[in-house]
C-alpha positions, 0 to 999 in steps of 0.5 A: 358421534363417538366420543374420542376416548372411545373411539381410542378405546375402539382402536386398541381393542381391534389393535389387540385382535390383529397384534394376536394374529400376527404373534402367532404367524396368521395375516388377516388378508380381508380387514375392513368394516364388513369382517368386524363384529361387535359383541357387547361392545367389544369388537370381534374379527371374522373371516381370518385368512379367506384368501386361503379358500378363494381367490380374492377381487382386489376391487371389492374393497379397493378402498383398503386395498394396498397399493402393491397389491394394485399394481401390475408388477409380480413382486410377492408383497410383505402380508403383515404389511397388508393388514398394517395398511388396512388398519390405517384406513380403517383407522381414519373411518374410525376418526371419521365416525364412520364415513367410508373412505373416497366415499365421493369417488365412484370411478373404481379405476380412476381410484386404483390410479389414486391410490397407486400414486399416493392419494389418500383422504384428509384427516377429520377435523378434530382429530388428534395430530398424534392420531393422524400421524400414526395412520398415516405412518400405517398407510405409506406408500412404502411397505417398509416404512409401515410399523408392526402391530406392537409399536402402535399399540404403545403409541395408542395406549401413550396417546390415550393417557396424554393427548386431549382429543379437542386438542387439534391444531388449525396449523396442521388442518391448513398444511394438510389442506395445502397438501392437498391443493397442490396435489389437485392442482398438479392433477388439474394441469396433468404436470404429472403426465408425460406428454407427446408432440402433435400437430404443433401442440402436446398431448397427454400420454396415458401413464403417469411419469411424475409423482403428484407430490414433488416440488411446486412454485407458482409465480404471479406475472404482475406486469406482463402484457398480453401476447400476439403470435403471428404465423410468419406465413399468416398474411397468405390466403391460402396457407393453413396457418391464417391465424393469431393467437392471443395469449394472456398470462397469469401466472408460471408454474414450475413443477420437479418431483420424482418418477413414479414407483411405476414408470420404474419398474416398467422402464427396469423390466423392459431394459431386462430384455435380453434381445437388443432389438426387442428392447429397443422396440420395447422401450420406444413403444413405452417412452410413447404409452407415457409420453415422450417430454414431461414439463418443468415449467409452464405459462397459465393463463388464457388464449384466444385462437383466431382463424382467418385473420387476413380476410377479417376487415380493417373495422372488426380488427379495430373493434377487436383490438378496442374490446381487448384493450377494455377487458384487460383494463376491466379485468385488472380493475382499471376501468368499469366494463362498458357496451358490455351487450355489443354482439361480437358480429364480423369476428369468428367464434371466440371459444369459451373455456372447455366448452363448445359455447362461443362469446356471444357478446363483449360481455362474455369476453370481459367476463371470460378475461375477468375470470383469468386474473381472478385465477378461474377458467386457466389453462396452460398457454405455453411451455416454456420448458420441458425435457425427455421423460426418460430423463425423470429416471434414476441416473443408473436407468437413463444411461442404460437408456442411453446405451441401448437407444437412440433417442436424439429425435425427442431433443428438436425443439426449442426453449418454447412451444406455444400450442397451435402455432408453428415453429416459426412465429413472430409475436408482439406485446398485445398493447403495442399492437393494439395501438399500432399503426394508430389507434382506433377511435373507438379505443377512446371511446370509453375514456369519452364516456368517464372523463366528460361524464356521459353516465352523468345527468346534466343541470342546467345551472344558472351560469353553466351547464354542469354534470350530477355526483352520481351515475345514472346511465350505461350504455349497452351498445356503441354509439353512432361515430360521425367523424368531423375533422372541422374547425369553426370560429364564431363571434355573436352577440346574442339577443337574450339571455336564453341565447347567450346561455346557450351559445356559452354551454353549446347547447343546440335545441332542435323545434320543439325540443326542451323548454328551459323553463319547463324542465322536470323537477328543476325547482330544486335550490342548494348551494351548489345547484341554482336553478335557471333565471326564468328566460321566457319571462325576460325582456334584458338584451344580453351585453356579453359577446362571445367569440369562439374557436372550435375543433369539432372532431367527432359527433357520436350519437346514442341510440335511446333503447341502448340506454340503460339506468343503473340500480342505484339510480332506480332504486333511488327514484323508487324510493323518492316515489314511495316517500309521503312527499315524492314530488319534493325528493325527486326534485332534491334527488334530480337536482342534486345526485343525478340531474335533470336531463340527458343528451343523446348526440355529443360533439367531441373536440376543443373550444377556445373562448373568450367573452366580452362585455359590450359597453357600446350602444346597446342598438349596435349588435354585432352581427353574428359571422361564421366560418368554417374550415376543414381539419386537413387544410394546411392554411387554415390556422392562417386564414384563421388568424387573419379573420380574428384580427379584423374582429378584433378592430370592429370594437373597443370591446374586442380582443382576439389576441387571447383565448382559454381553452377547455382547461383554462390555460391561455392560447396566443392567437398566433398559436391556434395551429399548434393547439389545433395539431396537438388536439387532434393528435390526443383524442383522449384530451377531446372534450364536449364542444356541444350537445343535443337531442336532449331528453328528460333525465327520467324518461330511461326509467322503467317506471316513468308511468308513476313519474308523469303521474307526479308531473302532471295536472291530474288530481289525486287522492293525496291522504284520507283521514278521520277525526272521532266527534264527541257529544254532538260536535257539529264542527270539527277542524282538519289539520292536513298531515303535509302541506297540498296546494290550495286548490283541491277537493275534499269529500267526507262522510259520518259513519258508524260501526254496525253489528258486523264491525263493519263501517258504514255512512250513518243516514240524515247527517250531510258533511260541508267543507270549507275554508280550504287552505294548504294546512287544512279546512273546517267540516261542518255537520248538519243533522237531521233531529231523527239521525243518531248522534253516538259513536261517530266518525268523521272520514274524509280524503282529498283528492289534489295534484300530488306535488306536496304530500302524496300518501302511497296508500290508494294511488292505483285508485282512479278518479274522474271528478269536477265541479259546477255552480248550481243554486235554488232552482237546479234540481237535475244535474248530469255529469259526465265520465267514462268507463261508468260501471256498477263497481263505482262509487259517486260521492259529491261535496258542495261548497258555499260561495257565501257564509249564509249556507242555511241550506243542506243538499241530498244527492239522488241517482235517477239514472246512469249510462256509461258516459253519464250520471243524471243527479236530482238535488234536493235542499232542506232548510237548516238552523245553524245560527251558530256556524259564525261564532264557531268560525271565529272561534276555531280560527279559520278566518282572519281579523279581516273577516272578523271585521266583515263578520259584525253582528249585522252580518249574523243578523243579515243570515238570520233575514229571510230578505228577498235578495239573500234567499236563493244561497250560491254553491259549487257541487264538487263530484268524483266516482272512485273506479273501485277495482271490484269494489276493493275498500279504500286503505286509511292511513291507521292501517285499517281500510273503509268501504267506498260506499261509507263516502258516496253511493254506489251505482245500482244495476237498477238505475243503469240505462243503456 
């Protein structure tokens, strides 16, 4: 990259070539890159003047080309202004430090145009202003307006000596940006172009009439609605104009700018023709080449075109209407987006923007509306105001027009012209008649879905059924709509108080449906959510007696695979499950941010309630009565309150003159017609009066396999761990890393490094485990005299329901395990499994069911099948006279079994009596499926061989 003070340098220098030229009367004619040379530094011109030899292509180089040089017209141009324009653009590569100019434009024509119409490149960033304005000066579309070779080189040698070349300006940078947008943006929208009426629309003509450089305002439209247009002749059959069109509008744009130096000189050389007829001829043929009108003022936005309206059913028509309604509101940020994966099956194509694709699904056309206000995908949608073309002439030409033709025709339309639909039109705000003559139900639905928070898990707490702060679930398509249209009144005294709590909540659980006291992770307890009383375990009648009005208007039901959990749900449940206590924040994320359980079938309307206490004679139940009535039956809200009024004499305790409705306000018995009316009038008003089908909250998960393994009974490997033994430690204490449940299995072994830095089970030494509690247990070693007793190692794992710490490290090992009794006289032992192979590990663990556990035990593999392991067991004497003072002394029993463990019971270890001579013991076994063998990961990151725990099944003992 050229510093800027030899880039002026370089300027300068080139300047004083050409300046030497032009004093002594010659034009360059070629000035560009390719005919410059540079010799020690010093840049040379070459190929002065080659026009003289031969003809030049003015679209070699058409980059440096002049623009009266492109254009068709015969006027002879200034030369000395040729060579001052390329110097301009020769100046801006210089600034760009040698990037060739419109190097991103490969369509030479379509660059002629540009040039022609006043395109030229942006200024480098980091270009002095001085030096920006001064090329731009040389490179006006106007020769006259270029200045001569000596006034820029006094305005270079001045900016060499004042101007600071990092001294350029962010203002100038944006307004030069500015500049710039608006000219694409006048291009985008063609409001440069004449254009010509066609089969009820404009199309562009093929010259340019306007300069891009003129006058542009845009105005946002903030409040305007959507627009319907109808055909006046759009409810006939057979008639070609069966459409509507749908307009969104975003913004107007107004544009006024200048005739083109063009259209001028085409309009002046053609009203030069001396033959009146010719001319008149002439000039009708051009003003149609340009185009007959340009625009001044248009309506950007979006527009759906939509044929065969009349023969489209009532029901795809509501749902049109209701997805519109959706998107406009989404769009604007008023709502989420929702059943975003509908198909628009029974609408026609809705054409995507500038392409042949059609909206597939309710997605597409939140996205394609969502992308109108934020200003992409916009086309123009109405013309709201445009004249002739000739009128963009100079007033000397317009009235030569007008002199010589008659141009009456081009003034017959109206203020407005609204692409592909007639003249004659009505159209409607798109709210009203979306809305008209009534409202779909599914409009309401979405509203449905936010206000009763349907996206939100449900607790069952311990007074009332109520909804999780968060959202866990979308709906992808839309739900099955019952209509009902009923009103029923109830009065009950239920039995127990499951039933009660379930009448006041309207809850209907079907056979075998949810058990209220086996919801998963329900065991969660905060402030705000207490978990349920244990109702199958009570015995207590219910006292309360309920008595309830309720309009049921609707049910609607959801379809489980068109239920979708949201990311932050999931990855609220992934994180919960990666955690080293997983059951513990799946309880504290369902119970408090997202909920247990989901209902898939809602009932809509109202409900009027009222409870009493019954302070009668608990054996006088009020028998539970109800009636039904319909909702078009004008005699019902009478026959309701004559039903109330006889209720209301059965009882001291009952008192049906009152009721609360859904929020809480009071409603008279005598006015139970009117709430009725009023509710069934406003959908948006309806609230949930019941819910059933109901299914466990984390069932809509992707992951549910990892989550039943949290729930459910199995055991497994929960965390491993390992305690270093120091001079022939024969006991050591495990302290668990979190609290497990007390019933679990631990197995361990003694290992020692060998030479390969590789772990691996030191022989004659066996490993015991006992006092088991949820904190931890004792290990105790037994060793045979000849084993080694050097850097040694204690590993061990526990296998246990995964309800309280559960490590992420091995939990895609499995396990099959169990246990028995065996004694003395048991030597051969068969367990059973499934899927047995030579890649599993056995490993095996006794526990004494006394204290007097002289006794070690070896495990041998006599054989094994697929479904079996046959075991034999030998025993070998130990003297551990010890084992008790050590128990004492690590504190793994308490003052009571200090008490039982005197120094008659030590002795009564040390007696070799009959009785006491055959020891009780529980073998404990596991065989670990290794996965091809792959180690077992520790929680210090480094990993042990399956093997240094047990033994692995040898293809020798195999037996089919």
């Amino acid at each position: 990259m050229l510093a800027w003070n030899y880039k002026y340098l370089l300027s300068v220098q080139i300047l004083n070539g050409l300046k030497f030229l032009h004093d002594n009367g010659i034009t360059h004619s070629e000035l560009h890159p390719k005919n410059i040379l540079v010799h020690n530094g010093i840049p040379k011109l070459t190929n002065i003047w080659m026009p003289k030899f031969r003809v030049p292509n003015k679209f070699s180089f058409v980059e440096y080309c002049p623009p009266e040089i492109l254009s068709s017209d015969n006027i002879i141009p200034n030369k000395l202004k040729l060579d001052i324009y390329r110097l301009g653009v020769l100046l801006w590569e210089i600034s760009s430090n040698g990037i060739e100019p419109f190097s991103k434009n490969c369509d030479r024509l379509s660059l002629t145009n540009d040039i022609k119409n006043g395109i030229r490149e942006l200024p480098i960033n980091g270009t002095p202003p001085k030096y920006v304005e001064l090329y731009k000066k040389c490179w006006d579309n106007h020769p006259d307006n270029r200045p001569n070779c000596t006034n820029i080189l006094a305005e270079l040698n001045a900016q060499r000596t004042t101007t600071n070349s990092n001294r350029y300006s962010d203002p100038n940078s944006k307004y030069e940006r500015l500049q710039q947008l608006k000219i694409e943006f006048v291009n985008l929208f063609n409001l440069n172009k004449g254009r010509n009426y066609n089969n009820n629309d404009f199309v562009n003509g093929e010259g340019t009439i306007l300069r891009n450089d003129g006058g542009l305002k845009l105005q946002k439209i903030i409040h305007s609605s959507p627009i319907i247009y109808f055909s006046k002749k759009s409810f006939e059959l057979e008639s070609e104009n069966d459409y509507i069109r749908i307009n969104i509008p975003i913004c107007t744009v107004q544009y006024q700018s200048e005739a083109t130096d063009e259209f001028i000189l085409d309009i002046k050389n053609i009203l030069s023709i001396s033959d009146e007829n010719k001319k008149q001829e002439m000039l009708k043929k051009k003003l149609n080449n340009y185009g007959d009108y340009v625009v001044t003022e248009v309506v950007i936005g979006g527009a759906i075109t939509i044929k065969n309206w009349s023969k489209i059913d009532d029901a795809n028509k509501s749902r049109l209407k209701t997805y519109l309604q959706w998107g406009i509101d989404y769009a604007k940020g008023k709502k989420l987006e929702i059943f975003e994966d509908v198909p628009l099956d029974g609408l026609p194509p809705l054409p995507s923007f500038k392409t042949s694709e059609t909206m597939k699904c309710v997605g597409d056309l939140y996205s394609w509306i969502k992308n109108l206000y934020n200003y992409k995908n916009l086309e123009i949608i109405s013309y709201e105001k445009f004249k002739p073309s000739y009128q963009s002439l100079p007033v000397d030409l317009i009235q030569q027009i007008l002199e010589c033709s008659n141009l009456q025709h081009l003034s017959r339309f109206g203020s407005t012209l609204v692409p592909h639909m007639p003249p004659q039109y009505d159209s409607k705000d798109v709210i009203e008649w979306i809305k008209s003559p009534k409202p779909p139900s599914e409009l309401y639905m979405r509203d449905w879905i936010q206000n009763n928070l349907l996206q939100h898990g449900v607790l069952l707490q311990s007074s009332k059924l109520g909804h999780a702060v968060k959202p866990a679930l979308k709906f992808l398509m839309e739900p099955k709509i019952i209509p009902m249209n009923k009103v029923t009144i109830l009065i009950s005294q239920p039995k127990t108080p499951q039933a009660a709590y379930l009448l006041e909540n309207g809850i209907i659980l079907k056979k075998d449906e949810l058990e209220l006291d086996n919801i998963p992770f329900s065991g969660y307890s905060s402030l705000l959510n207490r978990p349920l009383e244990d109702f199958s375990n009570s015995k207590k009648y219910s006292e309360k007696i309920y008595c309830q009005i309720t309009f049921h208007a609707l049910k609607i039901s959801f379809d489980t695979s068109n239920i979708k959990c949201l990311q932050q749900f999931s990855n609220a449940v992934n994180s919960a499950l990666e955690s080293y206590e997983p059951y513990k924040n799946l309880c504290t994320l369902f119970g408090n941010d997202y909920g247990h359980l989901l209902p898939r079938t809602i009932t809509l309307g109202g409900v009027l309630s009222k409870t009493f206490k019954s302070c009668d004679d608990l054996t006088k139940f009020i028998h539970e009565r109800q009636f039904e009535f319909e909702g078009n039956d004008p005699d019902s809200p009478r026959e309701i309150e004559e039903i109330l009024k006889i209720w209301n004499g059965e009882s001291k305790d009952i008192d049906t003159s009152l009721f609360l409705d859904n929020n809480g306000d009071i409603v008279h018995r005598s006015n139970i017609g009117d709430w009725w009316k009023t509710l069934a009038d406003n959908p948006n008003n309806w609230k949930v009066t019941s819910s059933e089908d109901w299914m466990p909250l984390y069932k809509i998960l992707n992951n549910t396999q990892n989550i039943e393994t949290i729930l459910n009974d199995k055991y497994h490997l929960v965390f491993n761990g390992e305690n270093l033994l120091y001079n022939n430690q024969t006991t050591v204490v495990i302290n668990f890393p979190g609290q497990i449940e007390n019933n679990y299995y631990i197995f361990g072994n003694v290992v020692k490094e060998n030479n390969k830095g590789d772990w691996e089970r030191v022989p004659k030494i066996t490993v015991r485990f006992d006092y088991q509690n949820k904190h931890g247990c004792a290990a105790y070693i037994q060793k045979n005299n000849d084993a080694s007793q050097d850097n040694l190692k204690l590993i061990w794992f526990v296998l246990a329901k995964p309800n309280g710490y559960y490590s992420n490290k091995n939990r895609n090992v499995k396990f099959a395990y169990g246990e028995l009794d065996i004694d003395d006289n048991q030597s051969n032992i068969t367990l059973n499994g499934e899927n047995i192979s030579s890649n599993c590990v056995l490993m095996t663990s006794f526990v004494s069911r006394t204290l007097k556990d002289t006794v070690s035990y070896d495990i041998m593999i006599k054989a094994w099948t697929k479904a079996t392991i046959e075991l034999k067991v030998q025993k070998e004497e130990r003297d551990d006279n010890s084992k008790q003072k050590v128990i004492k002394k690590i504190g793994l029993i308490d003052s009571s079994d200090e008490e039982d463990s005197s120094d008659d019971s030590e002795s009564t270890i040390d007696s070799n009596s009959e009785q006491n001579s055959q020891e009780k013991v529980t073998l404990r076994w596991c065989i670990v499926y290794t996965n091809e063998r792959e180690p077992m990961k520790s929680e210090d990151k480094g990993t042990y061989p399956w093997d240094a725990f047990g033994i692995y099944l040898d293809d020798s003992s195999k037996r089919d």
